[in-house]
N, CA, C and O atoms as CSV, one atom per row, in Angstrom:
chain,resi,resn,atom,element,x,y,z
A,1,UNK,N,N,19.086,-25.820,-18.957
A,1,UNK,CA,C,18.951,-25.438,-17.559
A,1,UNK,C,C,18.547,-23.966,-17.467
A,1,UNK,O,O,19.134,-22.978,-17.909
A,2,UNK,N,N,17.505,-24.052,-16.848
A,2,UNK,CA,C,16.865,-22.092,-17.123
A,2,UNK,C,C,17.394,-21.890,-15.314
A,2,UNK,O,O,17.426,-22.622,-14.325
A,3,UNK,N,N,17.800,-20.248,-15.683
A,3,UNK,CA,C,18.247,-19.536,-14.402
A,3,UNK,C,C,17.504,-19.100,-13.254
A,3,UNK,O,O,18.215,-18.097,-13.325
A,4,UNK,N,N,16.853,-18.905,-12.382
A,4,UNK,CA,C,15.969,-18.119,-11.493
A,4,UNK,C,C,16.057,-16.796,-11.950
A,4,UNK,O,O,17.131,-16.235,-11.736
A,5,UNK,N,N,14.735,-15.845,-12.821
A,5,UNK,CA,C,15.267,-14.375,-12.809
A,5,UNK,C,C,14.371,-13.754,-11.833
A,5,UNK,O,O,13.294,-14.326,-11.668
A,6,UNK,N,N,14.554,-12.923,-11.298
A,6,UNK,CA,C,13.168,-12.289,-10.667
A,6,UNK,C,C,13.220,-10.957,-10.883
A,6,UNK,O,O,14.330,-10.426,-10.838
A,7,UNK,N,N,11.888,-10.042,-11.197
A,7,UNK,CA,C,11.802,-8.500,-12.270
A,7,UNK,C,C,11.047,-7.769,-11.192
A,7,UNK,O,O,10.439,-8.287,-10.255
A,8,UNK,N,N,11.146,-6.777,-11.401
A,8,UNK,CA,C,10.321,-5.871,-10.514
A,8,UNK,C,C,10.308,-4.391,-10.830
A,8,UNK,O,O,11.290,-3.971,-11.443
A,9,UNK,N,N,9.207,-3.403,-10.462
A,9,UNK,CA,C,9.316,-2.713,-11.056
A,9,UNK,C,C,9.249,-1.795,-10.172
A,9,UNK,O,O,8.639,-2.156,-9.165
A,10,UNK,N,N,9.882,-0.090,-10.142
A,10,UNK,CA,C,10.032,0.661,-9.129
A,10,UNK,C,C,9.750,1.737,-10.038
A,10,UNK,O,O,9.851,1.693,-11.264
A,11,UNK,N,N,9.173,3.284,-8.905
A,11,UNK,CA,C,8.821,4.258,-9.158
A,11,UNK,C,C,9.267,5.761,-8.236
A,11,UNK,O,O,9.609,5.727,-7.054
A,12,UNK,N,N,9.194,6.747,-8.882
A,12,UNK,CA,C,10.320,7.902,-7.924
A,12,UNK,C,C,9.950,9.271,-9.272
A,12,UNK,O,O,10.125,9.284,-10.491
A,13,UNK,N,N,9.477,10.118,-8.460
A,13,UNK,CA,C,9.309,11.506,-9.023
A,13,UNK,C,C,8.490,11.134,-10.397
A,13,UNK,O,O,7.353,10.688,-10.550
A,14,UNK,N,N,9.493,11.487,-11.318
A,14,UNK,CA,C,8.960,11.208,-12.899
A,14,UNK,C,C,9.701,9.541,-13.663
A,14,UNK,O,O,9.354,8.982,-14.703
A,15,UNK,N,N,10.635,9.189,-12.805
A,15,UNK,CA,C,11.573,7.799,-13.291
A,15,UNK,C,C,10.299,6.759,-12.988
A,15,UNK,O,O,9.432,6.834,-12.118
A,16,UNK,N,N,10.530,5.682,-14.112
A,16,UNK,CA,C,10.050,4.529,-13.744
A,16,UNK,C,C,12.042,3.113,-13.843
A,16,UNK,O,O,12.939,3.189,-14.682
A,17,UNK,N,N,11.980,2.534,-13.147
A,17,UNK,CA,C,12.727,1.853,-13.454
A,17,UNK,C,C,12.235,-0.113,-13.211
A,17,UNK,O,O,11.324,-0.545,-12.505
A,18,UNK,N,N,13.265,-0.957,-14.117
A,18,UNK,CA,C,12.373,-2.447,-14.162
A,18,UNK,C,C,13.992,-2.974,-13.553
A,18,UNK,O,O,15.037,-2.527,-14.026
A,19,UNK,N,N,13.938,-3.989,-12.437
A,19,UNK,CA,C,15.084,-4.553,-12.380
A,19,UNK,C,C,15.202,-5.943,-12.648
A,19,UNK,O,O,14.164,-6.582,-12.821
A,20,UNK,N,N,16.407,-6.565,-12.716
A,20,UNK,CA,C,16.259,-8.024,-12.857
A,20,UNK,C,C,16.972,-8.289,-12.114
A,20,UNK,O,O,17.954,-7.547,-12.105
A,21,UNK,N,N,16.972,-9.196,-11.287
A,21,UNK,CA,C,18.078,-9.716,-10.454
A,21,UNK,C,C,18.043,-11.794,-11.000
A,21,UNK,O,O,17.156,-12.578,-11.338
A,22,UNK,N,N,19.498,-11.875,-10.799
A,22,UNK,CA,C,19.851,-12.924,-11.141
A,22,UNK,C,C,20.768,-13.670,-10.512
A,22,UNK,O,O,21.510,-12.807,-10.044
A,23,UNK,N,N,21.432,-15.257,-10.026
A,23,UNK,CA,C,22.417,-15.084,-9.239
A,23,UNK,C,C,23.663,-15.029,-9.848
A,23,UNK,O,O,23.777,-15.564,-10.951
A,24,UNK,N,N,24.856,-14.348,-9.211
A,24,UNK,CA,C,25.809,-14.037,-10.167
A,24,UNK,C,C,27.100,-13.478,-9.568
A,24,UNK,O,O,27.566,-13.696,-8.449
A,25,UNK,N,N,27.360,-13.062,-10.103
A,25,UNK,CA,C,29.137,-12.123,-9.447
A,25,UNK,C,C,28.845,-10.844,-8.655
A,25,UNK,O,O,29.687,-10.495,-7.828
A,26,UNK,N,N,27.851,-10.184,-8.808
A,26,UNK,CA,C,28.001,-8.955,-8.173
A,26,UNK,C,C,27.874,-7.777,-8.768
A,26,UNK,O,O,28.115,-6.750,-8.134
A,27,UNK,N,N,27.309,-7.726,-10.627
A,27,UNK,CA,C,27.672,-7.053,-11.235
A,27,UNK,C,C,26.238,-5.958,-11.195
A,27,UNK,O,O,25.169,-6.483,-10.887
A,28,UNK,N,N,26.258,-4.555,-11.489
A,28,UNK,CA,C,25.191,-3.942,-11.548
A,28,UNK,C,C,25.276,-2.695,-12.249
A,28,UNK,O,O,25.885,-1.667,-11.951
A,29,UNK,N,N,24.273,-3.078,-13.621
A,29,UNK,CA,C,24.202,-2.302,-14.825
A,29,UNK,C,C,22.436,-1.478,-14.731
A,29,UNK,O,O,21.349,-2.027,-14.547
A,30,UNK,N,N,22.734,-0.141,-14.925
A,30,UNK,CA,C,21.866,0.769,-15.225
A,30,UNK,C,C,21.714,1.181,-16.825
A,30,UNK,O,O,22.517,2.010,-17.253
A,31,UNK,N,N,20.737,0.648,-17.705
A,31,UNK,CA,C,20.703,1.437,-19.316
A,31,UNK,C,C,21.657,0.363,-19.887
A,31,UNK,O,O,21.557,0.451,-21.111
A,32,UNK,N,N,22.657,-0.744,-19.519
A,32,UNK,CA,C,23.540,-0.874,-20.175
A,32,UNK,C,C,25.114,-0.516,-19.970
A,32,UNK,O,O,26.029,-0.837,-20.728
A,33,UNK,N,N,25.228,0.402,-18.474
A,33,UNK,CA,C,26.461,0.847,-18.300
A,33,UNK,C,C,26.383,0.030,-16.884
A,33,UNK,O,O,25.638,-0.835,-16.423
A,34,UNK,N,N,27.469,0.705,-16.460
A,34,UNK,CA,C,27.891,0.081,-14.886
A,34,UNK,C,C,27.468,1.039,-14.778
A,34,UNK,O,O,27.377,2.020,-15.516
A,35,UNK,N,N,26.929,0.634,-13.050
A,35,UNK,CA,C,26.023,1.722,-12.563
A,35,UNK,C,C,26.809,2.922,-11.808
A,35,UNK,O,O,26.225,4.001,-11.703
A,36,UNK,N,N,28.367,2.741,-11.177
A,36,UNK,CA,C,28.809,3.722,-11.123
A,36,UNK,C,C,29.385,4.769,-12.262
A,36,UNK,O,O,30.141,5.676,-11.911
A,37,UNK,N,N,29.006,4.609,-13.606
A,37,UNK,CA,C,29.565,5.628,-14.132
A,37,UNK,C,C,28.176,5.945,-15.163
A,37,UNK,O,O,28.190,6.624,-16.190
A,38,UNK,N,N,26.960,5.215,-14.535
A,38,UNK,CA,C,25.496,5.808,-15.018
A,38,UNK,C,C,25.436,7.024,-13.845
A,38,UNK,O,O,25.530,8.216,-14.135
A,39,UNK,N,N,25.297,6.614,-12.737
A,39,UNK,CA,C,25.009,7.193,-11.660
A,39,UNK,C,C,25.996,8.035,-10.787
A,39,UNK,O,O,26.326,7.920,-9.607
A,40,UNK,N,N,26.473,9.202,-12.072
A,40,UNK,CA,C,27.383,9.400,-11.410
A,40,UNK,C,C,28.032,10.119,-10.214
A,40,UNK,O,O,29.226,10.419,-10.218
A,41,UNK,N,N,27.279,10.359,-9.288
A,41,UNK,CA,C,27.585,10.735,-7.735
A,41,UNK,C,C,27.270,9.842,-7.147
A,41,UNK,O,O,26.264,9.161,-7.348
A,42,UNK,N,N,28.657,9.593,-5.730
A,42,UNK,CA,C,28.891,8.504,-5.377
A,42,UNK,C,C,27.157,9.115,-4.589
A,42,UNK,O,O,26.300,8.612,-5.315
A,43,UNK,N,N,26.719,9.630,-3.891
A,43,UNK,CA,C,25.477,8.950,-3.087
A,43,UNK,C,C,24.264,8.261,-3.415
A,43,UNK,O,O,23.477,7.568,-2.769
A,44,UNK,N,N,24.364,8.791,-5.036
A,44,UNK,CA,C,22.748,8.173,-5.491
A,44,UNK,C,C,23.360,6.745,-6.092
A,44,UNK,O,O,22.547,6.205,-6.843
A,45,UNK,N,N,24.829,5.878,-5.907
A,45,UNK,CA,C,25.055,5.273,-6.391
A,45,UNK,C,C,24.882,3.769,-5.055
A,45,UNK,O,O,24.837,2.554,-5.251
A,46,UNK,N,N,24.832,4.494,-3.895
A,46,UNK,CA,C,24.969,4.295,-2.904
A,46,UNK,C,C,23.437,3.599,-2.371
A,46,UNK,O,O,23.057,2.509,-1.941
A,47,UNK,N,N,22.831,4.943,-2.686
A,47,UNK,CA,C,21.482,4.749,-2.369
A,47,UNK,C,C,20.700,3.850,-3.260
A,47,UNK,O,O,19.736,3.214,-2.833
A,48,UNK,N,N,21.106,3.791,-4.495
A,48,UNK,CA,C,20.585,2.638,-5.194
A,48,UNK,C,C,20.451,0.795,-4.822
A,48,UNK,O,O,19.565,-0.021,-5.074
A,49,UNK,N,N,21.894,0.670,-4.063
A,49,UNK,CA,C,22.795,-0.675,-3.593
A,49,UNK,C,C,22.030,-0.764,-2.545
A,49,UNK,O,O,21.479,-1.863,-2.474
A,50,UNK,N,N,21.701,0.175,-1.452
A,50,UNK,CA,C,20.940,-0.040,-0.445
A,50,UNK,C,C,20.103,-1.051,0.416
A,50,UNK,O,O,20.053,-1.092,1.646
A,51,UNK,N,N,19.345,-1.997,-0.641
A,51,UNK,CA,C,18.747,-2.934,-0.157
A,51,UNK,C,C,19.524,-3.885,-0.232
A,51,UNK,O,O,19.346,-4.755,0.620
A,52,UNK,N,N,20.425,-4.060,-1.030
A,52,UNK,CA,C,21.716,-5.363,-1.453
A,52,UNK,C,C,22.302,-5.304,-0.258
A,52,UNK,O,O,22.642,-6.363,0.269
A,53,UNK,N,N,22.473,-4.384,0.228
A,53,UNK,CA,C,23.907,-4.109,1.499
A,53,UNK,C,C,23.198,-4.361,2.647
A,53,UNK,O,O,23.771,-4.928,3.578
A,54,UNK,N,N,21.817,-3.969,2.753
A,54,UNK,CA,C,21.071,-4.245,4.195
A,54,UNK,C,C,20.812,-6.267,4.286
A,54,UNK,O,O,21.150,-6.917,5.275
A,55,UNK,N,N,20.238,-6.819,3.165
A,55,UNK,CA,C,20.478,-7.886,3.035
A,55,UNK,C,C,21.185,-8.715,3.403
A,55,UNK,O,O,21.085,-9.734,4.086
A,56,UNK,N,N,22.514,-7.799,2.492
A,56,UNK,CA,C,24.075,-9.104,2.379
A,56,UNK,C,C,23.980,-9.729,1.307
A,56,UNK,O,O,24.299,-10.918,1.329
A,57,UNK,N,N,23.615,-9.258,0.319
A,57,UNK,CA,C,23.737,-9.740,-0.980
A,57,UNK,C,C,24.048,-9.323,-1.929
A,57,UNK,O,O,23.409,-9.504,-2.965
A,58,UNK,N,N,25.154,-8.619,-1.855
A,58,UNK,CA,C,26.202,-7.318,-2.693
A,58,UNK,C,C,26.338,-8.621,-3.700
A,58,UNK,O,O,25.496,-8.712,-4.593
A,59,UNK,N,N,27.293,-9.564,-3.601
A,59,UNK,CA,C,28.451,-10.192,-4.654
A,59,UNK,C,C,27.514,-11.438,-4.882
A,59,UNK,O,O,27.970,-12.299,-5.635
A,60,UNK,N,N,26.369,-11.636,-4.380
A,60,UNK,CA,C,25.537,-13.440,-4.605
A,60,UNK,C,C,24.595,-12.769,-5.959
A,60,UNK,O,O,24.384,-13.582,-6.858
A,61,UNK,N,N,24.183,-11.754,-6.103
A,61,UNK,CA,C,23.334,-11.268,-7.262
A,61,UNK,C,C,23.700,-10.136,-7.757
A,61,UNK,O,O,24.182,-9.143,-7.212
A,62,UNK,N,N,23.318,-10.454,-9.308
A,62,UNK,CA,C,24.054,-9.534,-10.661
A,62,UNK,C,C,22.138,-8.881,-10.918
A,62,UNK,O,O,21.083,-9.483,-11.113
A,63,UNK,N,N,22.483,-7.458,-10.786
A,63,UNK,CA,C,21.287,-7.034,-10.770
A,63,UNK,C,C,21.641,-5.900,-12.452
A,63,UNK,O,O,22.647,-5.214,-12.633
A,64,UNK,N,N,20.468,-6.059,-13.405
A,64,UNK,CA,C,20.842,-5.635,-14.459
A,64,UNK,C,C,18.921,-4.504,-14.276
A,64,UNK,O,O,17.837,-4.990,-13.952
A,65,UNK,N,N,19.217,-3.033,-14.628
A,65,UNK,CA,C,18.074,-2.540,-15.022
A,65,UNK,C,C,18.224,-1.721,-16.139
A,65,UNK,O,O,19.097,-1.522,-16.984
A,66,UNK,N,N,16.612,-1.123,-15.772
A,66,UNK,CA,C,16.119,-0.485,-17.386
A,66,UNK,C,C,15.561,0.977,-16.771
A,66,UNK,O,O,14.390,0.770,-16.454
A,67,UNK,N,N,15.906,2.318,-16.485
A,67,UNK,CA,C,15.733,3.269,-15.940
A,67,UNK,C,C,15.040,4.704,-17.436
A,67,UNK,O,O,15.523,5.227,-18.441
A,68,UNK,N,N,14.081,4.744,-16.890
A,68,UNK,CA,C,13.723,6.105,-17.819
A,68,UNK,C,C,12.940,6.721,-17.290
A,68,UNK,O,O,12.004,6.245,-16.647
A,69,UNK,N,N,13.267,8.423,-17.531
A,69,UNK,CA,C,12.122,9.416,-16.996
A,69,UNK,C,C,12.906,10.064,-15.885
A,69,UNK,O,O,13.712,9.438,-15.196
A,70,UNK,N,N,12.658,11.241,-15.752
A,70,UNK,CA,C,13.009,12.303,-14.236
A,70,UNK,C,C,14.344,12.516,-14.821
A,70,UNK,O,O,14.610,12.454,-16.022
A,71,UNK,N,N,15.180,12.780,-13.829
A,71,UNK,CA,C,16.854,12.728,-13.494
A,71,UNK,C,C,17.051,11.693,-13.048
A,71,UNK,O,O,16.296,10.724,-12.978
A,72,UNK,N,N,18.652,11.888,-12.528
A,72,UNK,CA,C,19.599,10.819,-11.822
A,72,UNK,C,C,19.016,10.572,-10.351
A,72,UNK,O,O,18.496,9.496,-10.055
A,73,UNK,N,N,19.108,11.400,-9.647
A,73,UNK,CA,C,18.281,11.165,-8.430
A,73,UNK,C,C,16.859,10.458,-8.117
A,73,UNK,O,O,16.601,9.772,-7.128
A,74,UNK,N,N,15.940,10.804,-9.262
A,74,UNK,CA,C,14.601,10.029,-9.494
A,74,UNK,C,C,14.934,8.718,-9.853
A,74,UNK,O,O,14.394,7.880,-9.131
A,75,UNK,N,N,15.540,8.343,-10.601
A,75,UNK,CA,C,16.249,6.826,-11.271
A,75,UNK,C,C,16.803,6.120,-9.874
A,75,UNK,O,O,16.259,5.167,-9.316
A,76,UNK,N,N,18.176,6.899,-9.371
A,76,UNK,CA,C,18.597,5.920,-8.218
A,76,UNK,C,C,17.366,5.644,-7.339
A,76,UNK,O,O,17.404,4.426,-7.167
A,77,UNK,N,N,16.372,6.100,-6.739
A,77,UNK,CA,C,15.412,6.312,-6.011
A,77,UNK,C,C,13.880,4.904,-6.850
A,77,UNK,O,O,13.014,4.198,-6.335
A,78,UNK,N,N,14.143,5.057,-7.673
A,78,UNK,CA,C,13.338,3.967,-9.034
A,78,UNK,C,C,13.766,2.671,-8.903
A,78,UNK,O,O,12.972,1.766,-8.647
A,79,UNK,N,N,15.429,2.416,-9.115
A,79,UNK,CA,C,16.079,1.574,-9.228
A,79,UNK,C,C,16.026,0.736,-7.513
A,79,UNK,O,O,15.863,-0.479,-7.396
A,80,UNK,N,N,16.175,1.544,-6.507
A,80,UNK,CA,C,16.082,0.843,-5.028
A,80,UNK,C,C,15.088,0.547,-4.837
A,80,UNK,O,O,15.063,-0.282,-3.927
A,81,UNK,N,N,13.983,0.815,-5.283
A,81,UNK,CA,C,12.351,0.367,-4.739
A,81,UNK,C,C,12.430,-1.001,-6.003
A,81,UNK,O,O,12.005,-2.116,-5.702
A,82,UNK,N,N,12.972,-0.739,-7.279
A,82,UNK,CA,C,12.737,-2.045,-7.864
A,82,UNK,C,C,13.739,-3.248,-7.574
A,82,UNK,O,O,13.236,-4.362,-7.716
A,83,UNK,N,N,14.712,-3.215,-7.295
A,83,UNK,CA,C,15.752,-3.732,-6.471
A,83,UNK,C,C,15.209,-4.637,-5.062
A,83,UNK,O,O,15.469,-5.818,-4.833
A,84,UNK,N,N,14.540,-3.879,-4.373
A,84,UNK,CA,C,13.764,-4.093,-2.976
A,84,UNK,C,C,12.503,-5.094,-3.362
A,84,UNK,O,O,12.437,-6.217,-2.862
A,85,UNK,N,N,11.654,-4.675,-4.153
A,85,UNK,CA,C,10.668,-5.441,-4.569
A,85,UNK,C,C,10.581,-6.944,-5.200
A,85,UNK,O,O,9.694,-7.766,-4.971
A,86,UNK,N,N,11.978,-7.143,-6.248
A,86,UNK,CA,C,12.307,-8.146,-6.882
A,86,UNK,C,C,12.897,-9.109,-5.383
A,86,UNK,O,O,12.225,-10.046,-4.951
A,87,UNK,N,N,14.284,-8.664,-4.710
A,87,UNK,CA,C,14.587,-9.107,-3.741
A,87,UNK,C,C,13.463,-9.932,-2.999
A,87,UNK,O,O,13.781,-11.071,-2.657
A,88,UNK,N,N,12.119,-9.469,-2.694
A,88,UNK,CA,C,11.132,-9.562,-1.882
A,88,UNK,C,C,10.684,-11.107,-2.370
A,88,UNK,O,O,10.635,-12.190,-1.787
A,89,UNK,N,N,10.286,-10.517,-4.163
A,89,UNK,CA,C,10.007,-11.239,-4.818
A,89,UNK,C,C,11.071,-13.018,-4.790
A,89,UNK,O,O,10.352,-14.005,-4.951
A,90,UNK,N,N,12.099,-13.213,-4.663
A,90,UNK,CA,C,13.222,-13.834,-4.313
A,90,UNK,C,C,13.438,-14.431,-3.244
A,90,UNK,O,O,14.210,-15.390,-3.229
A,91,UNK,N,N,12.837,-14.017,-2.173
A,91,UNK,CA,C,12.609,-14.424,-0.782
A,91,UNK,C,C,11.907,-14.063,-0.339
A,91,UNK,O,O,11.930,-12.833,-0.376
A,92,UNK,N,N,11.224,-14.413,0.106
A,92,UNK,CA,C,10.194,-13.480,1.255
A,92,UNK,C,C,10.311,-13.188,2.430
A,92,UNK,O,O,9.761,-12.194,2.905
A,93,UNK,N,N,11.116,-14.073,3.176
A,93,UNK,CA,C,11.113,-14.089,4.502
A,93,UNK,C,C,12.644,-12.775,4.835
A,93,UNK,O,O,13.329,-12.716,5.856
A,94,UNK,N,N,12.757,-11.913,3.599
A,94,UNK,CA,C,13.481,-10.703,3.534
A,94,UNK,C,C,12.914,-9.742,3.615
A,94,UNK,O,O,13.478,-8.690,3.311
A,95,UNK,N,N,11.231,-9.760,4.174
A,95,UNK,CA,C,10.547,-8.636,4.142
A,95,UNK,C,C,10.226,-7.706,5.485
A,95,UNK,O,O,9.599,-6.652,5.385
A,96,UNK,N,N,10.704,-8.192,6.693
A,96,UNK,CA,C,11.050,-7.596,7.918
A,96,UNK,C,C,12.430,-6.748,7.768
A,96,UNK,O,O,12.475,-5.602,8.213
A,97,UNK,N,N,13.742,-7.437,7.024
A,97,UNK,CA,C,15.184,-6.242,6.982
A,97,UNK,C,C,14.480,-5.533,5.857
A,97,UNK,O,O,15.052,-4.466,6.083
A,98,UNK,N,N,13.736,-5.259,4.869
A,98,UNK,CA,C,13.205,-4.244,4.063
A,98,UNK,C,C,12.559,-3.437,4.474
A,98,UNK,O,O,12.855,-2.296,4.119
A,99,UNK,N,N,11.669,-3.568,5.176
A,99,UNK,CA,C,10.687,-3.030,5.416
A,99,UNK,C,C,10.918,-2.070,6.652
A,99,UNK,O,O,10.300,-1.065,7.002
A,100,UNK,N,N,12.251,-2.853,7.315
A,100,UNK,CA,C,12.621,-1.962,8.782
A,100,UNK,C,C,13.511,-1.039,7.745
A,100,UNK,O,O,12.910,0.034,7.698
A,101,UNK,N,N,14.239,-0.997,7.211
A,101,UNK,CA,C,15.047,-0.399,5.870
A,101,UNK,C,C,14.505,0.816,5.222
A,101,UNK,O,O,15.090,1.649,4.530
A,102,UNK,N,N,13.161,0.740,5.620
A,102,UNK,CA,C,12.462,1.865,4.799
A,102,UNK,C,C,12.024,1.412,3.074
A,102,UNK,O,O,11.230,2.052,2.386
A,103,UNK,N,N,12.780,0.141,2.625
A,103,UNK,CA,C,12.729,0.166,1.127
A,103,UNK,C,C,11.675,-0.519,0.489
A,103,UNK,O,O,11.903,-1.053,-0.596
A,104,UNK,N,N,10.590,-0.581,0.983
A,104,UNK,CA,C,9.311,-1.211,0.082
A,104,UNK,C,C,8.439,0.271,0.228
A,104,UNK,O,O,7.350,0.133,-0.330
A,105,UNK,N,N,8.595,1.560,0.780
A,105,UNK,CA,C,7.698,2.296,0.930
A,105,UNK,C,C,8.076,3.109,-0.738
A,105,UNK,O,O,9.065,3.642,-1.241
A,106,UNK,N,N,6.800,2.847,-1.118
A,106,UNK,CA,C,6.575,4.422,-2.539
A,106,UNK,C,C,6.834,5.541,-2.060
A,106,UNK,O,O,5.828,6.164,-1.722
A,107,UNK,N,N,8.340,6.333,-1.802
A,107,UNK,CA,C,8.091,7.631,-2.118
A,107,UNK,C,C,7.175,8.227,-2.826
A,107,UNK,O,O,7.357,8.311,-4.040
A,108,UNK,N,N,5.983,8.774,-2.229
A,108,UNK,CA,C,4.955,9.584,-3.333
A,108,UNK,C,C,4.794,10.486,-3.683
A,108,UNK,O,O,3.742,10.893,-4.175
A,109,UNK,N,N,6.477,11.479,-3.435
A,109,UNK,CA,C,6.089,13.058,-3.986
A,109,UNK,C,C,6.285,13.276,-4.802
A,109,UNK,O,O,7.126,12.575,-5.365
A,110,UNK,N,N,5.626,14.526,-5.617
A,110,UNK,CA,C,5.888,14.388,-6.936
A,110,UNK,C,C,6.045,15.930,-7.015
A,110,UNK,O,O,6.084,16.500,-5.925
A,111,UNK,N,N,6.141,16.693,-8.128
A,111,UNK,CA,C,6.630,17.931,-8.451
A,111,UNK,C,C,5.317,18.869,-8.505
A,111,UNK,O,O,4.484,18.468,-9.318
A,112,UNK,N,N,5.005,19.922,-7.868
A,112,UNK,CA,C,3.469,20.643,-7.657
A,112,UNK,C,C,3.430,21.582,-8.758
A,112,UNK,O,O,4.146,22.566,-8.941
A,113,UNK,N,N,2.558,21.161,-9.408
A,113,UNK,CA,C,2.350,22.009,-10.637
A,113,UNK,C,C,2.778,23.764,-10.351
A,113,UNK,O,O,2.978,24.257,-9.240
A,114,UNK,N,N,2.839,24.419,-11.555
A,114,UNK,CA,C,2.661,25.614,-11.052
A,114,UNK,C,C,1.243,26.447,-11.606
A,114,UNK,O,O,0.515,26.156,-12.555
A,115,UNK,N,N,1.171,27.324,-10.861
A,115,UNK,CA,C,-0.136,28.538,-10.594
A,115,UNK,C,C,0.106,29.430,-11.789
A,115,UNK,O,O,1.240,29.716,-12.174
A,116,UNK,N,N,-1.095,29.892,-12.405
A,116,UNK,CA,C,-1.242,31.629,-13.107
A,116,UNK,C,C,-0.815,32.231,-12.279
A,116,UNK,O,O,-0.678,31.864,-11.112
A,117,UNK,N,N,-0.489,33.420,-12.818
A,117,UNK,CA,C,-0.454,34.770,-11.662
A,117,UNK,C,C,0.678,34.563,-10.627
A,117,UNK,O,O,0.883,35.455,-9.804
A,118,UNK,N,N,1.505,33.313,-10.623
A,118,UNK,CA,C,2.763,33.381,-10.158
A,118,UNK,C,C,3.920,32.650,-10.818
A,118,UNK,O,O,3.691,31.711,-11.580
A,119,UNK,N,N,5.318,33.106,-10.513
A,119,UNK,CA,C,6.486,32.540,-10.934
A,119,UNK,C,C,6.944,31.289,-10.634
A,119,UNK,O,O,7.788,30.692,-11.303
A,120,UNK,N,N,6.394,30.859,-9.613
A,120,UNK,CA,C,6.283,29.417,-9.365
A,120,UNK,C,C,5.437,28.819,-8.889
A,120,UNK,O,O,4.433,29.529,-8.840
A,121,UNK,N,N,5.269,27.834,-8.480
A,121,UNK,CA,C,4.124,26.912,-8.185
A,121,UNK,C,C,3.673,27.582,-6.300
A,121,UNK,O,O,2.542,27.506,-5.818
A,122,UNK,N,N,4.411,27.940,-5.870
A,122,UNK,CA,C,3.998,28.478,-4.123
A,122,UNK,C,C,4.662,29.790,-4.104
A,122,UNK,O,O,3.991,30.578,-3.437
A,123,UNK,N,N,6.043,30.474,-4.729
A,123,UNK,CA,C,6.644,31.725,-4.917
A,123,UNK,C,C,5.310,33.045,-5.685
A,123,UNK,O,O,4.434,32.931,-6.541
A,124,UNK,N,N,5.790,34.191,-4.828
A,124,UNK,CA,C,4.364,34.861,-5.221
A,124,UNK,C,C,5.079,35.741,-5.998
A,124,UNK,O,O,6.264,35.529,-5.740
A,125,UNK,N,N,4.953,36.877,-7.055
A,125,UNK,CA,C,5.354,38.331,-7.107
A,125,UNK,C,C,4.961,39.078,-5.608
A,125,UNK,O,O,4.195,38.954,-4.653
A,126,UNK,N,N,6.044,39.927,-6.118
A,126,UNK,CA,C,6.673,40.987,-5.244
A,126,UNK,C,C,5.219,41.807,-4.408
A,126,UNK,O,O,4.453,42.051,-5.340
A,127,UNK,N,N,4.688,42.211,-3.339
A,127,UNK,CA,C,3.587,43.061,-3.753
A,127,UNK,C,C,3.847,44.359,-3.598
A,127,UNK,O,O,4.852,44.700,-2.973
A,128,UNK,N,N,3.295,44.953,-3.946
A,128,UNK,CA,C,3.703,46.502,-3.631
A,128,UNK,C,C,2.403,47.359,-3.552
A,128,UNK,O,O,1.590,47.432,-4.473
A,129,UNK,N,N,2.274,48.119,-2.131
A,129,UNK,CA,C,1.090,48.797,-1.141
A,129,UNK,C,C,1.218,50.170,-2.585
A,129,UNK,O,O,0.154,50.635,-2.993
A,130,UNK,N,N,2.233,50.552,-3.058
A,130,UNK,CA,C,1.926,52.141,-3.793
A,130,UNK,C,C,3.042,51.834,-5.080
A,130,UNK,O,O,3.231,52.685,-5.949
């Protein structure tokens, strides 16, 4: 008897993350850990669950991913767009509470290179008239 899996893949700053969702207890692993003690501030742990909770499908699916690249914040942000997408993938007719949700949109910012001739990418040196 094969399971329903459905995969998806999400993106955020420099993180790419792949999720799987499956139906199950409720359980949700980042890398291999539980995701509250991958992710460890409660908001990006929060913000990850996001599409589960707008749903209503906290405890019906065991969502297991694969997170690399950026920080913690880029990952939780990786992990909800792939979360959202698989979900989609899973139902479809879940794509009006997503989409009003904000969670199928690509965050597309990314980090602005920096400039010669300055200390940061928009920060200038000091100038000085004499």
């Amino acid at each position: 008897m094969e399971k329903e899996v459905y995969a998806a893949t999400g993106r955020r700053k420099a993180s790419v993350a792949r999720a799987v969702l499956v139906k199950g207890d409720g359980s949700f692993t980042i890398n291999g850990k539980n995701m509250s003690s991958y992710l460890t501030r409660d908001p990006l742990a929060a913000h990850a669950k996001e599409p589960l909770i707008a749903t209503e499908l906290v405890d019906k699916l065991s969502v297991s991913c694969k997170a690399r690249g950026g920080g913690l914040s880029g990952q939780a942000g990786a992990v909800r767009l792939a979360v959202a997408r698989a979900l989609l993938q899973m139902n479809p007719s879940l794509r009006a509470i997503l989409r009003k949700g904000g969670f199928l949109t690509r965050d597309a910012r990314e980090v602005e290179r920096k400039k010669y001739g300055q200390p940061k990418a928009r920060k200038r040196f000091q100038y000085s008239k004499r």
